[in-house]
N, CA, C and O atoms as a GROMACS GRO file, in nm:
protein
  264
    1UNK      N    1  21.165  10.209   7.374
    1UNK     CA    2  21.281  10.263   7.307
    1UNK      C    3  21.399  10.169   7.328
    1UNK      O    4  21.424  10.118   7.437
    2UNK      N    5  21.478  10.148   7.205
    2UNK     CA    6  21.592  10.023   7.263
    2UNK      C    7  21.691  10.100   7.320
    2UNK      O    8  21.694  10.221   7.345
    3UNK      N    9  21.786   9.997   7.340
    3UNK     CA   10  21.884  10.117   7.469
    3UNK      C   11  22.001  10.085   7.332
    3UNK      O   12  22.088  10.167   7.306
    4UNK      N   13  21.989   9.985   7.272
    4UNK     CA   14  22.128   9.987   7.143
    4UNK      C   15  22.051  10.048   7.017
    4UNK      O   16  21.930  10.071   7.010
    5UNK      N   17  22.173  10.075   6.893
    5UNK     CA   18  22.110  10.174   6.791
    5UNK      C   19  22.131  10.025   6.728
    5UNK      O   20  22.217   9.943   6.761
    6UNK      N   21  21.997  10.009   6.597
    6UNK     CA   22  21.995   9.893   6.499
    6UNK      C   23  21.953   9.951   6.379
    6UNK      O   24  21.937  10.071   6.356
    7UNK      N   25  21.929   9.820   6.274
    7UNK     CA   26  21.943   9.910   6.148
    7UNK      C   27  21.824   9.950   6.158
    7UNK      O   28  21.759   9.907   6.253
    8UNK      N   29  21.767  10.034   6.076
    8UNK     CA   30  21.604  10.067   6.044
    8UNK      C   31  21.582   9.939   5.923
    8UNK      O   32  21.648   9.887   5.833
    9UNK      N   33  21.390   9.920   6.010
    9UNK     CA   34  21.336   9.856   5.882
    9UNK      C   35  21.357   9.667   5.892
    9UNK      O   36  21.296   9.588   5.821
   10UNK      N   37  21.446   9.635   5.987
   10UNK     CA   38  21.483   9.499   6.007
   10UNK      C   39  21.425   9.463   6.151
   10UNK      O   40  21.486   9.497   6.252
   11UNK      N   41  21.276   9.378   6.158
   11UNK     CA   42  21.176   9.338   6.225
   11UNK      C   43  21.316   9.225   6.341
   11UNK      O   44  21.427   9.173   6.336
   12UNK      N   45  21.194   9.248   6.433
   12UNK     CA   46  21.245   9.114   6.532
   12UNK      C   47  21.419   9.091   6.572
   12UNK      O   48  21.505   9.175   6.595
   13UNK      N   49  21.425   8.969   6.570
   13UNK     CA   50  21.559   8.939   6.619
   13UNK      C   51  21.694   8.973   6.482
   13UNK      O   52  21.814   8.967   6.505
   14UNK      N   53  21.626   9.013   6.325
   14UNK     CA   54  21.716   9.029   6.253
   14UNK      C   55  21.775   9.150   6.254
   14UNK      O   56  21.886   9.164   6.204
   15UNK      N   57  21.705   9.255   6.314
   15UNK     CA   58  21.780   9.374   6.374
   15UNK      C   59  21.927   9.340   6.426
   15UNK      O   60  22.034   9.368   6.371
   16UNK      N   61  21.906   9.276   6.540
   16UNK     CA   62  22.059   9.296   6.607
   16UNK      C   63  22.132   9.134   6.557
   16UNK      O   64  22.248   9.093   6.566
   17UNK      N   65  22.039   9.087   6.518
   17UNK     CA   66  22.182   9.007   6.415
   17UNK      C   67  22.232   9.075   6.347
   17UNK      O   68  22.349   9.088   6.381
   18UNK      N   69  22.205   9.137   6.254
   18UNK     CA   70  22.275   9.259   6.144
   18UNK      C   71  22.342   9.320   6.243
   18UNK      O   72  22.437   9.245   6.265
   19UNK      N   73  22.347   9.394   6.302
   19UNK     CA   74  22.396   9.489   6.408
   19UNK      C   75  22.519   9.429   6.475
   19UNK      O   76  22.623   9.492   6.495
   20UNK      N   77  22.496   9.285   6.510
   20UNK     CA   78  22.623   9.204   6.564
   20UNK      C   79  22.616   9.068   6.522
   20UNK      O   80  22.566   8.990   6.603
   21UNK      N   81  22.661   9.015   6.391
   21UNK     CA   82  22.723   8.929   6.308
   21UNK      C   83  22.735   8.821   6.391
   21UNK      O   84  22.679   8.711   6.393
   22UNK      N   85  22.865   8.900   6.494
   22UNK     CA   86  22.928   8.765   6.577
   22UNK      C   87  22.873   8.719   6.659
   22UNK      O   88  22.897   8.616   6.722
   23UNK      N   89  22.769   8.812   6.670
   23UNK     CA   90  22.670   8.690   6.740
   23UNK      C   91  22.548   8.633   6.703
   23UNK      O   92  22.481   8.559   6.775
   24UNK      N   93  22.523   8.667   6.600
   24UNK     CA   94  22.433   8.554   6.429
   24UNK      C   95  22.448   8.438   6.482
   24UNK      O   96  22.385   8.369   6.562
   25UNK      N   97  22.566   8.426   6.407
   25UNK     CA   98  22.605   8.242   6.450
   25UNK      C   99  22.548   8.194   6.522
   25UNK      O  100  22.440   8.143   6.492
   26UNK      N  101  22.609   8.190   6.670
   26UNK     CA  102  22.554   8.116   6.746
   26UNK      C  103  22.421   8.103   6.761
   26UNK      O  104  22.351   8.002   6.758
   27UNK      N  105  22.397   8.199   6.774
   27UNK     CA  106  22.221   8.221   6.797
   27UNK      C  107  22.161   8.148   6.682
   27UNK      O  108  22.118   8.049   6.741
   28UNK      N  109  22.143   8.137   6.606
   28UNK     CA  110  22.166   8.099   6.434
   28UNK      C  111  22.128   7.923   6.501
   28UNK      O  112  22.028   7.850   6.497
   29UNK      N  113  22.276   7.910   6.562
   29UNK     CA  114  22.290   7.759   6.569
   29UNK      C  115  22.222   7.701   6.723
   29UNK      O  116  22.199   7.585   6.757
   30UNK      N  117  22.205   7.810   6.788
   30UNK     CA  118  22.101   7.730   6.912
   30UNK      C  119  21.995   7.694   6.859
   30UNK      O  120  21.962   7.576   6.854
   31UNK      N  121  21.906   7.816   6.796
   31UNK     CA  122  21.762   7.807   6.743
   31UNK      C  123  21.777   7.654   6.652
   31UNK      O  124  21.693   7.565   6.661
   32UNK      N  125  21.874   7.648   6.583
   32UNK     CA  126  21.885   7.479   6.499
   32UNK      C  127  21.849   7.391   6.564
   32UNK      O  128  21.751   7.319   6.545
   33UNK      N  129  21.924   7.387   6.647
   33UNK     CA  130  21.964   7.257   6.747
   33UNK      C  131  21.793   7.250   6.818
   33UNK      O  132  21.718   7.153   6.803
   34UNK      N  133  21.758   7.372   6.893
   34UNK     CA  134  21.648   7.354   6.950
   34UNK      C  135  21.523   7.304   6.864
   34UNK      O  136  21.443   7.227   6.917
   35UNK      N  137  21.503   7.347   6.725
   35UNK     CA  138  21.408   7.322   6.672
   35UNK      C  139  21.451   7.193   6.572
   35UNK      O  140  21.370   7.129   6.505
   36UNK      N  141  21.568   7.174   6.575
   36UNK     CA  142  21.584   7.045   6.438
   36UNK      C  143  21.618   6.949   6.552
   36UNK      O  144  21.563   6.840   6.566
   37UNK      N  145  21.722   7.003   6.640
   37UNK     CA  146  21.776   6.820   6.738
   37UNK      C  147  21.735   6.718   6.770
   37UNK      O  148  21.622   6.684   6.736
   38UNK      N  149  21.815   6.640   6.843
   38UNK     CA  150  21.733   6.513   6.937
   38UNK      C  151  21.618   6.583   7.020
   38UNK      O  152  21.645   6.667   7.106
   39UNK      N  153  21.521   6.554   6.998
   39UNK     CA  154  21.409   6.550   7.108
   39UNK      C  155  21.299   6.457   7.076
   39UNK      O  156  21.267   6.429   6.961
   40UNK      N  157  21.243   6.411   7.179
   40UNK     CA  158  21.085   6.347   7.212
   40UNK      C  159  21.023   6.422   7.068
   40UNK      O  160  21.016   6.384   6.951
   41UNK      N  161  20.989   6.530   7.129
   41UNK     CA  162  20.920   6.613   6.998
   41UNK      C  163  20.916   6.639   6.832
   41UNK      O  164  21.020   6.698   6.802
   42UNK      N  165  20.852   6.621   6.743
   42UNK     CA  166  20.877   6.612   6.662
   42UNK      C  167  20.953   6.803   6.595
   42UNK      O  168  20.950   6.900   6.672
   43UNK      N  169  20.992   6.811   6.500
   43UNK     CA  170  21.036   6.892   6.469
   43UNK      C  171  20.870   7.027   6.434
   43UNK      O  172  20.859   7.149   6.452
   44UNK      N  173  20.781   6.930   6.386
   44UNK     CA  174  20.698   7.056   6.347
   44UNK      C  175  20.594   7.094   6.517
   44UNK      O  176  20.542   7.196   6.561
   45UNK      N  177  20.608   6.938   6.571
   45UNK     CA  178  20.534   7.004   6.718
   45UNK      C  179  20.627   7.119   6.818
   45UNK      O  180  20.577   7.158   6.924
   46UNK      N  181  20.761   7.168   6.777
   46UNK     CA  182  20.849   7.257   6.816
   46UNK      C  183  20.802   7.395   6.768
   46UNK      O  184  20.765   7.495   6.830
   47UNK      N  185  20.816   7.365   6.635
   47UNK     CA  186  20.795   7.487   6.558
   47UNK      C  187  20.644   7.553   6.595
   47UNK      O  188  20.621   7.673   6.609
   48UNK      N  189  20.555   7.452   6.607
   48UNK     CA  190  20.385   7.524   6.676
   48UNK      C  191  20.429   7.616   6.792
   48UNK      O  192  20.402   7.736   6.796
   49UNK      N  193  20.508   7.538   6.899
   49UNK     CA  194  20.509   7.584   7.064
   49UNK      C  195  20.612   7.734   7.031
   49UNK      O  196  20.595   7.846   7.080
   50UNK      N  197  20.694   7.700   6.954
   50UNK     CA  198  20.806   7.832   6.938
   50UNK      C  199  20.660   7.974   6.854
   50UNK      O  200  20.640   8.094   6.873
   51UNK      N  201  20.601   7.873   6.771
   51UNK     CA  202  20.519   8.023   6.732
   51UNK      C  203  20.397   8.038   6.838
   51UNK      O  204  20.353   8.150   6.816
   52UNK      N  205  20.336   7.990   6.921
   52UNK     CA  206  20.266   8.033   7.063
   52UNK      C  207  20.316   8.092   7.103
   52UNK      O  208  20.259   8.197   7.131
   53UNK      N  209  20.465   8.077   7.141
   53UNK     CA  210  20.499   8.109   7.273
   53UNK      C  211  20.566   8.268   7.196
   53UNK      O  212  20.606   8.362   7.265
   54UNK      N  213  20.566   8.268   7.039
   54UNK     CA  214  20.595   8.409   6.948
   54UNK      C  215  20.499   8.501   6.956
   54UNK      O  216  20.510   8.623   6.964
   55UNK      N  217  20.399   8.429   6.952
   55UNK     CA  218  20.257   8.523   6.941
   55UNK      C  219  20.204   8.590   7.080
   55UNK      O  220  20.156   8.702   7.100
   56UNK      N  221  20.231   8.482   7.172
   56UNK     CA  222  20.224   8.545   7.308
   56UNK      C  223  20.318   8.661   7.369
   56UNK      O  224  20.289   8.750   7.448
   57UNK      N  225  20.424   8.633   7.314
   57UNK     CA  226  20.521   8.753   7.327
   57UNK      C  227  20.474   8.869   7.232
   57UNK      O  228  20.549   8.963   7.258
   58UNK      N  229  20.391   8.905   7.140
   58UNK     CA  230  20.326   8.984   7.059
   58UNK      C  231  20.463   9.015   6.946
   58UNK      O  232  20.488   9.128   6.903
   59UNK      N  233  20.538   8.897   6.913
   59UNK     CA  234  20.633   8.925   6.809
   59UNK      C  235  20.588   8.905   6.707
   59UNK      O  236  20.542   8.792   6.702
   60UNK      N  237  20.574   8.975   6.592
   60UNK     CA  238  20.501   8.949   6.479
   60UNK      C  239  20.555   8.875   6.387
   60UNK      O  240  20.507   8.776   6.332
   61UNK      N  241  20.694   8.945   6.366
   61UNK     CA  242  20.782   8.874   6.315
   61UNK      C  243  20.800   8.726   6.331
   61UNK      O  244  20.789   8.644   6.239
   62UNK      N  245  20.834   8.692   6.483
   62UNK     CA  246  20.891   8.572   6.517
   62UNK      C  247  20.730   8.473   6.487
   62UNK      O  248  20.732   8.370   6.419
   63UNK      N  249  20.602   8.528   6.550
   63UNK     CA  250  20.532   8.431   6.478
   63UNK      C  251  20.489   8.375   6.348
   63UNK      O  252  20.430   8.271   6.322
   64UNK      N  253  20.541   8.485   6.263
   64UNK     CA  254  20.546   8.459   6.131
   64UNK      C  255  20.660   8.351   6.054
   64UNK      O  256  20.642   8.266   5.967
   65UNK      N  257  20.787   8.394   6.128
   65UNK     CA  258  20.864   8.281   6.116
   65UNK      C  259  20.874   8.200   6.103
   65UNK      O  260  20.924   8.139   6.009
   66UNK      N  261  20.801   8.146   6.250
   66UNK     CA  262  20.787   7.953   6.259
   66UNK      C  263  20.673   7.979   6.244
   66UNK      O  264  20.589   7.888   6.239
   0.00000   0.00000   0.00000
């Protein structure tokens, strides 16, 4: 049961983005940085490990994502 009220019907992390805007953004712009930035890694070998490490968390959403 969550301990905050969100909208109905909005999977995963887009729940409480809707719910709190002001904090979209940023979040918005870490996930960028982490999956587009400078790194060793290529951008799509990010996007694999972010959906493992989605699926392992049993997020359906988020593994569908990346």
């Amino acid at each position: 049961m969550p301990h905050i009220d969100l909208p109905d019907g909005l999977a995963g992390i887009v729940g409480p983005m809707t719910a709190y805007p002001e904090t979209a953004r940023p979040l918005n712009e870490l996930a960028e940085r982490l999956l587009r930035g400078p790194s060793s890694l290529t951008p799509g070998e990010r996007e694999l490990i972010a959906t493992y490490v989605s699926f392992g968390n049993q997020c359906r959403f988020c593994t569908q994502t990346h």
